[in-house]
Structures are given as structure tokens and as C-alpha cells.
C-alpha positions in Angstrom: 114.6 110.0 124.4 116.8 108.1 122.3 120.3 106.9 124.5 122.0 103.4 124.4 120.9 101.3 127.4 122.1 97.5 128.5 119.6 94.9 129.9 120.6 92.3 132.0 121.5 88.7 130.5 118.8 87.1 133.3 116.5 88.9 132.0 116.7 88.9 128.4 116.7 85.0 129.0 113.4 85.6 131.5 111.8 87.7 128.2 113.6 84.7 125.4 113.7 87.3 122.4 114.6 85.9 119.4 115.5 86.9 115.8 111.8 87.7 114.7 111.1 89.9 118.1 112.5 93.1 119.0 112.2 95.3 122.3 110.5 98.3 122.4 111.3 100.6 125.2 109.6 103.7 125.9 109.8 106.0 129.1 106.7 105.9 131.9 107.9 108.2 134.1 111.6 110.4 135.2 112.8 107.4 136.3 110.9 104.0 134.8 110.6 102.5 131.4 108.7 99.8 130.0 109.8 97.1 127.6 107.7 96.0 125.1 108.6 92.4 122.7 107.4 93.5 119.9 107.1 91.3 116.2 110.1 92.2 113.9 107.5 92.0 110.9 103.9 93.5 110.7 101.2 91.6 110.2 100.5 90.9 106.3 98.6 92.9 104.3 96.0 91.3 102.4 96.1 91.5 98.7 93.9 91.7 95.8 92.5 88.1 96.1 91.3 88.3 99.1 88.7 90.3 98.2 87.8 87.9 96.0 83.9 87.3 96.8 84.0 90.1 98.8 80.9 92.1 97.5 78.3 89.0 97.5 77.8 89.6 100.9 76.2 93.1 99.8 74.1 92.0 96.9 71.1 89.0 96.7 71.7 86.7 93.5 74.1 87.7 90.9 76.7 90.0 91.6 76.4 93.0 89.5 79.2 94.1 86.9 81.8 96.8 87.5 80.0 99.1 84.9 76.9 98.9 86.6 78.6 99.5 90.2 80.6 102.6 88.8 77.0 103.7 87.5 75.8 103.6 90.8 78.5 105.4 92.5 78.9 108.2 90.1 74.9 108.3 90.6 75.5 108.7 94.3 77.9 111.8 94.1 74.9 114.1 92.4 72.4 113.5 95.5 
């Protein structure tokens, strides 16, 4: 259900939303919604460099190359 709906000034100063919050309101029942304060942006995404030392927790010693590592997964699809 998507319709226009006011909320009181007490209590939007009882919830203190600001610019990097928004309210999410979604319907419980017939005749009760909940509002949610929800973050205006999503949590980051990691990039490529944080995977940086990533696969040393899988190996002992050196760390092998990519062409050995695409050996052994290619390896893996014939079993």
C-alpha cells in the first residue's frame, strides 16, 4: 500500500531523522504500521583490494600463482 501519510512534529523530533536517515513504513496489521529509520546509503561494498591477502588464509607457505589455481579448478570440474 503506497498512499501519502503525515507524522506528527513531536514525534519526528522523539525519532531526530536527519538527512542521511529515512523512514520506512510498512503495514502490521488493517489498522497499525510500523516505522522503521532506516540509513539513506547501504553499507559499502568492498572492492578489489580488500581481498588483497585474501587466499593466504587457505594455503601454508607461498601462495600459489593464478595459473596454477585456474589448473586446479578446471581439474575440479572433470571429477
Amino acid at each position: 500500500m503506497n498512499a501519502p501519510f503525515t507524522i506528527p512534529h513531536s514525534l519526528l523530533q522523539w525519532l531526530k531523522p536527519d538527512a542521511a536517515n529515512h523512514l520506512r513504513c510498512s503495514q502490521v496489521s488493517d489498522h497499525e504500521f510500523r516505522v522503521e529509520i532506516m540509513d539513506a546509503q547501504p553499507a559499502a561494498v568492498p572492492g578489489p583490494v580488500a581481498m588483497l591477502g585474501y587466499a593466504r588464509q587457505f594455503y601454508q607457505g607461498t601462495v600459489p600463482g593464478t595459473d596454477e589455481v585456474m589448473r586446479e579448478l578446471r581439474a575440479g570440474e572433470n571429477d
